[in-house]
TIPALUM-17171 format. One record per residue (C-alpha): residue number from 1; x negated, z, y. Coordinates in nm, 2 decimals, decimal comma. Example, Ala and Ser with C-alpha at 12.3 -4.5 7.8 and 13.67 -1.06 7.14 Angstrom:
<pts>
PT i east up north
PT 1 -1,23 0,78 -0,45 .
PT 2 -1,37 0,71 -0,11 .
</pts>
This chain:
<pts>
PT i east up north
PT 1 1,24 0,69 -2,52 .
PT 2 1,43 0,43 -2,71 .
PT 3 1,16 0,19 -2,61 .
PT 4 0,95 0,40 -2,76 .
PT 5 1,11 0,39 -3,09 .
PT 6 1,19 0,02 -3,12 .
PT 7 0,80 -0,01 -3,05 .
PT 8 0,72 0,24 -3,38 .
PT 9 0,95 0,04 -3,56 .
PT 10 0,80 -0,34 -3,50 .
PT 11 0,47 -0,13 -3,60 .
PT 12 0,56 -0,01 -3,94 .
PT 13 0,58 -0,33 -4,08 .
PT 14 0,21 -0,38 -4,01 .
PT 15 0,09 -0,06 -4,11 .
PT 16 0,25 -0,11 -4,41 .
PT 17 0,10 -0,43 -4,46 .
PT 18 -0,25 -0,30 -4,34 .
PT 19 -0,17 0,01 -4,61 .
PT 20 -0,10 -0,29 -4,88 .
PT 21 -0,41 -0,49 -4,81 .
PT 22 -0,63 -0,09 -4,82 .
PT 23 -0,48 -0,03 -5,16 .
PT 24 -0,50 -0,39 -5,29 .
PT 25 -0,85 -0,43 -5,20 .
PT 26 -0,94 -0,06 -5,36 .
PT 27 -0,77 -0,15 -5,67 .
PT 28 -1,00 -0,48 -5,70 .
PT 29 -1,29 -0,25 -5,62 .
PT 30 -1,26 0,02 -5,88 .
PT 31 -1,11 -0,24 -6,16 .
PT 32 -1,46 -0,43 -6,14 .
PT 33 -1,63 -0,12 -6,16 .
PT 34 -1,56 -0,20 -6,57 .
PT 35 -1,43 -0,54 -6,58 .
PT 36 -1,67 -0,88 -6,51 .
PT 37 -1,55 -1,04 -6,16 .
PT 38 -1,37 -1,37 -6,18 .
PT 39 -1,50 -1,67 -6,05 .
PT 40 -1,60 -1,62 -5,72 .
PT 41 -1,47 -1,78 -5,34 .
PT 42 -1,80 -1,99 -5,36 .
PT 43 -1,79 -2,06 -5,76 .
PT 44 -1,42 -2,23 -5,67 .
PT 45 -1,47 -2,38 -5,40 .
PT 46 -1,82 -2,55 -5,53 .
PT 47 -1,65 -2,64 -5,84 .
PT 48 -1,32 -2,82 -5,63 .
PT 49 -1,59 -3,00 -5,45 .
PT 50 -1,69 -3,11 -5,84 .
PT 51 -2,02 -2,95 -5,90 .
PT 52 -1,89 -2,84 -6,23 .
PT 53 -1,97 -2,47 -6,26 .
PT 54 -2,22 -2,29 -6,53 .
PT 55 -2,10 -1,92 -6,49 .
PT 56 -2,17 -1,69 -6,81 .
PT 57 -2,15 -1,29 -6,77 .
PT 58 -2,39 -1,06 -6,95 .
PT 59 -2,47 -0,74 -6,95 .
PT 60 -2,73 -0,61 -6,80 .
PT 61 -2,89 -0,48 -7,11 .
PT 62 -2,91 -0,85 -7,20 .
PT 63 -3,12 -0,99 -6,87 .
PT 64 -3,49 -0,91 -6,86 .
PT 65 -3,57 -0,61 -6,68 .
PT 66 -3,82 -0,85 -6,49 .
PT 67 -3,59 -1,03 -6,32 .
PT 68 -3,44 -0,71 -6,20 .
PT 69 -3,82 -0,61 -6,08 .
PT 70 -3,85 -0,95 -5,92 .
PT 71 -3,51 -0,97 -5,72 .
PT 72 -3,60 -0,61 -5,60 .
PT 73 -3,91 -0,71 -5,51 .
PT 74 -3,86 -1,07 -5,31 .
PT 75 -3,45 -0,93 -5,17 .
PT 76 -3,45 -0,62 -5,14 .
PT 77 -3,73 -0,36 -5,22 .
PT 78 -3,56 -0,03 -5,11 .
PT 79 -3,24 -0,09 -5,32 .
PT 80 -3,30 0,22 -5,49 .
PT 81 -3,33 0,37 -5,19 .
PT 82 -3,10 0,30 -4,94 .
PT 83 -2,72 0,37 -4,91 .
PT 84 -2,61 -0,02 -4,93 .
PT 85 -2,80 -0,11 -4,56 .
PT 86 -3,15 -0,11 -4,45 .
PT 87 -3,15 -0,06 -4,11 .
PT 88 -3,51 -0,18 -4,03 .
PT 89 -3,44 -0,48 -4,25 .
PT 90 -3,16 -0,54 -4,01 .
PT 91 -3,35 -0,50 -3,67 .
PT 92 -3,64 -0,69 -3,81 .
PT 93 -3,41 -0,98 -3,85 .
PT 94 -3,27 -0,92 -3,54 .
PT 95 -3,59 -0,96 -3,35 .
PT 96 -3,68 -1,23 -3,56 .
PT 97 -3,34 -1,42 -3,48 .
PT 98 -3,39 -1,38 -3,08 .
PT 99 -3,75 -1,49 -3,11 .
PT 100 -3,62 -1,78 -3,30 .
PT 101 -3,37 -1,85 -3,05 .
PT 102 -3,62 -1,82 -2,73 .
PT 103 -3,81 -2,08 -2,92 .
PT 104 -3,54 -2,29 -2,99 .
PT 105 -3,59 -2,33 -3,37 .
PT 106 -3,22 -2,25 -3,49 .
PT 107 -3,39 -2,08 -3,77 .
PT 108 -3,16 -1,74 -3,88 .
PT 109 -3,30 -1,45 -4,06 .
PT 110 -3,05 -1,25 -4,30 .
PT 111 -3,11 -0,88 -4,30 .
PT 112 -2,84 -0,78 -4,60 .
PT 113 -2,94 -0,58 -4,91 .
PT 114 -2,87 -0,67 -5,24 .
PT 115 -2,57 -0,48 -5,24 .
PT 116 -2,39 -0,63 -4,90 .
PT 117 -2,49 -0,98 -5,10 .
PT 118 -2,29 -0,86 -5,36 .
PT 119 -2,01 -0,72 -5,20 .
PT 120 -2,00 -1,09 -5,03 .
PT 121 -2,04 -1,31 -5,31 .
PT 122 -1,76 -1,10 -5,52 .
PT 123 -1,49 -1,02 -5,25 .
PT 124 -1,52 -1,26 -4,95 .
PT 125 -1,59 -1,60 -4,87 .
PT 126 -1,88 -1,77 -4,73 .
PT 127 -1,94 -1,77 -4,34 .
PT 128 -2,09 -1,56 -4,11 .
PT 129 -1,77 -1,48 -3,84 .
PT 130 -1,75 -1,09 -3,76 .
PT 131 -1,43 -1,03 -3,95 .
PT 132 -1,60 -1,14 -4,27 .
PT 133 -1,89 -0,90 -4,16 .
PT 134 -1,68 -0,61 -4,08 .
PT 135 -1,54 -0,69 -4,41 .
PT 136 -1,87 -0,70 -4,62 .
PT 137 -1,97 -0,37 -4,46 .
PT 138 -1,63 -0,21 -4,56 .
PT 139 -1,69 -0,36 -4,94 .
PT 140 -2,08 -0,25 -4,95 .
PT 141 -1,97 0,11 -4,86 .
PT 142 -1,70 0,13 -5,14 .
PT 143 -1,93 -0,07 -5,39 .
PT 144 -2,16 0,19 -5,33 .
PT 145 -1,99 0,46 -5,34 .
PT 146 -1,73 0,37 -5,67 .
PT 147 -1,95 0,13 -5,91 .
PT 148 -2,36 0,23 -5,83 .
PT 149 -2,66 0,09 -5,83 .
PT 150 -2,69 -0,04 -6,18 .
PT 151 -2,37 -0,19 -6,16 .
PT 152 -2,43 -0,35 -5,86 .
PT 153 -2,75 -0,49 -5,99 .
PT 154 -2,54 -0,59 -6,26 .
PT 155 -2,28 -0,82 -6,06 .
PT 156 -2,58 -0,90 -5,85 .
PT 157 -2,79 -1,08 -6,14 .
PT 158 -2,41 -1,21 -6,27 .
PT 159 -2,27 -1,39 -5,97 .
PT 160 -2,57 -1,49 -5,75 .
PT 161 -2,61 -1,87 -5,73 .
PT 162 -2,91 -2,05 -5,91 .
PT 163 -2,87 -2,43 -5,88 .
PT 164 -2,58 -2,69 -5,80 .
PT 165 -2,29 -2,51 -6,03 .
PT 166 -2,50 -2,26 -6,17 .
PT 167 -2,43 -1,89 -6,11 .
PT 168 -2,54 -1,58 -6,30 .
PT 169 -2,87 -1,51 -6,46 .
PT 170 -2,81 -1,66 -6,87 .
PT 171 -2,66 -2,01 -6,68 .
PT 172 -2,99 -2,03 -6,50 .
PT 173 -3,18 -1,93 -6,77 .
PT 174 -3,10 -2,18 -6,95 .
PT 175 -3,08 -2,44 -6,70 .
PT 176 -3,37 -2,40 -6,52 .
PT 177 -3,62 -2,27 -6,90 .
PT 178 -3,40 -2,35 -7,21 .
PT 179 -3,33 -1,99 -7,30 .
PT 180 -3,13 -1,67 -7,28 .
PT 181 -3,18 -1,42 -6,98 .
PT 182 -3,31 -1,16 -7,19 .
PT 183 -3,62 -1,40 -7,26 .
PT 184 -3,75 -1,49 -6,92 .
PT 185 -4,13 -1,38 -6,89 .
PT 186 -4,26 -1,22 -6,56 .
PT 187 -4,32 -1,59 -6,37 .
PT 188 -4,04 -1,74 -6,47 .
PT 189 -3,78 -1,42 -6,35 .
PT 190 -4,05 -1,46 -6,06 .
PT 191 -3,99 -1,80 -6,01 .
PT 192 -3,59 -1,77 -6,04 .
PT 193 -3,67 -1,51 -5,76 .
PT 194 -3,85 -1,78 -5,53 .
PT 195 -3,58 -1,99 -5,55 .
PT 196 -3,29 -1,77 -5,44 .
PT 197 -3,25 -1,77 -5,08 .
PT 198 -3,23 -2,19 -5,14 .
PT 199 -3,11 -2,28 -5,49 .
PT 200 -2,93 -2,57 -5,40 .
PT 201 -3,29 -2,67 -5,25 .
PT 202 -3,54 -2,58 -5,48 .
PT 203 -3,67 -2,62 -5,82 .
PT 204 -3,76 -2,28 -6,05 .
PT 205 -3,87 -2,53 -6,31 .
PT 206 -4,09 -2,83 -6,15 .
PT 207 -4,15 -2,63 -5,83 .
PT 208 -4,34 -2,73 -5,50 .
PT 209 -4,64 -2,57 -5,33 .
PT 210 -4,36 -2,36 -5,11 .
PT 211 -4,20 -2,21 -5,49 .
PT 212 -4,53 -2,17 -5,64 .
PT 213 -4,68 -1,95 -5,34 .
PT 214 -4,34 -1,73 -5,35 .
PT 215 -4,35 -1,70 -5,66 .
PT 216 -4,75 -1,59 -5,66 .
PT 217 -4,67 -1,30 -5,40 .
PT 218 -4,34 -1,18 -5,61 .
PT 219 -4,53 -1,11 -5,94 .
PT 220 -4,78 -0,99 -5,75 .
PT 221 -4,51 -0,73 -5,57 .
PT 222 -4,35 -0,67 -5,94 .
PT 223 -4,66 -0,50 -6,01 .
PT 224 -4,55 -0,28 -5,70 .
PT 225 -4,21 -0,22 -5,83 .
PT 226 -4,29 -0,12 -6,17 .
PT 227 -4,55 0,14 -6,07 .
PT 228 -4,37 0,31 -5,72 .
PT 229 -4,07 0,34 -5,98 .
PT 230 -3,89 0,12 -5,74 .
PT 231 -3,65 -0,01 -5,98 .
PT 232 -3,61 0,33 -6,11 .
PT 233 -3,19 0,34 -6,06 .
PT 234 -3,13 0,02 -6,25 .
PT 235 -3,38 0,06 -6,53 .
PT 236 -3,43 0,45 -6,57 .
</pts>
């Protein structure tokens, strides 16, 4: 019995921990919910490296609603729709990933919505270990459930990378065009679209034949979003 109890007492010091690390990371989750993140794990550790780092917050009644049709539309086109996971996206890029890896092309698919990116780029660190996973899922669910979709969308547009040191929607704006996020026509938000699963790659200002055709099929999918009412929980 007294084995027992030493046992329950070398165990309260992690549960309290565990209890203190639950509290913490619900107090960063709700605070957000009205204040603009901080520099992010990547922003830091991209600007350390000495990129420099462009990162200017705006509201989301100061970005074009087209780039928020145009992310929808190229990352993630049942946002509206789903509770933070879209479970077909997922086994699509599962089957994808083992077809890749039968083949022997390395390539990897990503299945996350727009809100597990976010819940990644504000609260965790790059990688792709299972902790940090188990970890994104836990943060999708409570960014989901405390701040909403237009918030999301918000921190989304806010935080996403664009280029070398450039993160948020008004920084690439004005890199990549010369002007403020609320200014950016239908090819240009579907250009900055094209580029995002490679910014450090591509170019949303001279692009290549690989931009250009992404950017052809986006517009042509904004046209999709707009009329299904797709982006609906973000603009009304």
């Amino acid at each position: 019995m007294s084995g027992v109890k030493r046992t329950a007492k070398k165990g309260r010091p992690l549960l309290a921990l565990f209890l203190l690390l639950v509290l913490l990371a619900s107090g960063s989750v709700v605070i957000q919910r009205f204040v603009a993140p901080p520099p992010t794990f990547l922003m830091v550790s991209r600007a350390i490296e000495g990129e420099g780092l462009s990162y200017r917050w705006r509201s989301l009644d100061d970005i074009s609603p087209r780039l928020v049709q145009a992310v929808i539309a190229s990352e993630d086109s049942t946002f509206c729709a789903h509770n933070g996971f879209d479970m077909k996206a997922i086994e699509r890029a599962l089957q994808a990933n083992a077809r890749a890896e039968k083949r022997g092309s390395g390539r990897i698919r990503g299945g996350s919505t727009i809100s597990q990116q976010t819940a990644k780029n504000v609260f965790l660190w790059p990688g792709r270990d299972w902790i940090r996973k188990g970890l994104e899922a836990g943060y999708t669910v409570a960014i989901e459930t405390v701040w909403g979709k237009r918030r999301i969308m918000e921190v989304y547009l806010n935080v996403a990378e664009w280029a070398p040191g450039v993160y948020g929607a008004e920084a690439a704006a004005q890199h990549w065009f010369g002007k403020s996020a609320d200014a950016l026509t239908a090819r240009e938000a579907a250009r900055l679209a094209a580029i995002l699963p490679s910014p450090r790659r591509y170019s949303a200002s001279s692009p290549g034949p690989y931009v250009r055709r992404r950017t052809s099929r986006i517009q042509a999918a904004m046209g999709t979003v707009r009329e299904q009412g797709l982006a609906a929980c973000v603009l009304g």
